[in-house]
Steps between C-alpha positions, in 0.01 A plus 500: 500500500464604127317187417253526832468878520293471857765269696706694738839353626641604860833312498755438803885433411607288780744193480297369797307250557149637568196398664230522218204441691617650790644832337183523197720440217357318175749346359888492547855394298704288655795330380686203589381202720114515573482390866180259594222716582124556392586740226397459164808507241547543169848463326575803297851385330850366661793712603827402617766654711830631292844563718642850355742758660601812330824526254686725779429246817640218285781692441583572832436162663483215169263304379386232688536140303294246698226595771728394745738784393200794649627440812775739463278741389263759619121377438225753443225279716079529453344433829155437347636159357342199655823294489813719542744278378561604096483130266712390267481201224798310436449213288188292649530629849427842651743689742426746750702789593412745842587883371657723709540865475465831682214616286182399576142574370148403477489675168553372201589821320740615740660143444497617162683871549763346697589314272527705222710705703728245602456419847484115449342203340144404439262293455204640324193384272553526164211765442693773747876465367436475161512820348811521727641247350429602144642801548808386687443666782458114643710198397373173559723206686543160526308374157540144543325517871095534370302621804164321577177638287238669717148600373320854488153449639211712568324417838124585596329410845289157490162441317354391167385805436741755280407872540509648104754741608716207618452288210586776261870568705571161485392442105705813421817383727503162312440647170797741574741292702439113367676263333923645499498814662725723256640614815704169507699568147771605770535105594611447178837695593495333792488087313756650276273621208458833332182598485244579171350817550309469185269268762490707803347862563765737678312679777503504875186291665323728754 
């Protein structure tokens, strides 16, 4: 908005999945798996899912060793995934572990409170938990079980033809947001590396 003085935004925070033609919108984020439709896509970065649970919850109940091992524990679970089982690398092969808890949301911030306050174990994109994490209000689990890589795109209905105000979201998004996300210099905790902050601006992505 400061470089294109006459664009006006009217944004709508919603984790779900809306119908852009049928609804008006422009443009939306989505993150994960792009299901086949007609939309057109445009990757904006990638973004990855990071296991944490706060210091006091891990005290109470342990710290779970191998995926297997969340079974005994209380899950925080999304509803908006796509596929509710939570993935797991080990060595060349991927596991896949059902969660199960009492807490359930279609919110991925409330995901994120409940955790921090040490109701149970989640599993959360990198860009929401890590400022929790940094602070160590969130500690992240099992490093040697990488979850998959998902992409951040930006979706617009079908046609050739960009409208200006679209084009200039999406150039701005993947000016902002491309290449490493700095959001991810929490998955370097997670593979067992401390981070550089010399390379990474601190500051919470809105």
């Amino acid at each position: 908005m400061q470089v294109h003085p006459a664009l006006e935004l009217d944004v709508s925070y919603s984790d779900r999945v809306v119908d852009l033609l049928g609804e008006r919108f422009d443009a939306a984020i989505r993150i994960g798996a792009l299901q086949d439709s007609s939309l057109v896509a445009r990757r904006i970065g990638p973004v990855r899912a990071v296991l944490v649970a706060s210091p006091d919850y891990l005290a109470r109940h342990g710290r779970p060793r191998t995926p297997q091992d969340l079974a005994a524990h209380q899950c925080l679970i999304y509803t908006g995934r796509v596929v509710p089982e939570w993935q797991f690398q080990q060595g060349k092969r991927w596991i896949s572990v059902r969660p199960e808890g009492r807490l359930r949301s279609d919110s991925g911030e409330a995901i994120l409170q409940w955790a921090i306050a040490g109701l149970g174990i989640a599993d959360a994109p990198s860009f929401l938990v890590s400022d929790a994490i940094a602070s160590g209000a969130l500690e992240p689990l099992l490093p040697g079980y990488p979850t998959p890589e998902y992409g951040i795109y930006v979706v617009r209905p079908p046609g050739s033809h960009v409208p200006g105000k679209v084009r200039v979201l999406i150039d701005t998004l993947v000016e902002r947001f491309g290449g490493t996300p700095d959001w991810d210099r929490c998955l370097m905790r997670v593979d067992g590396q401390e981070p550089d902050v010399r390379k990474h601006v601190t500051g919470k992505v809105i």
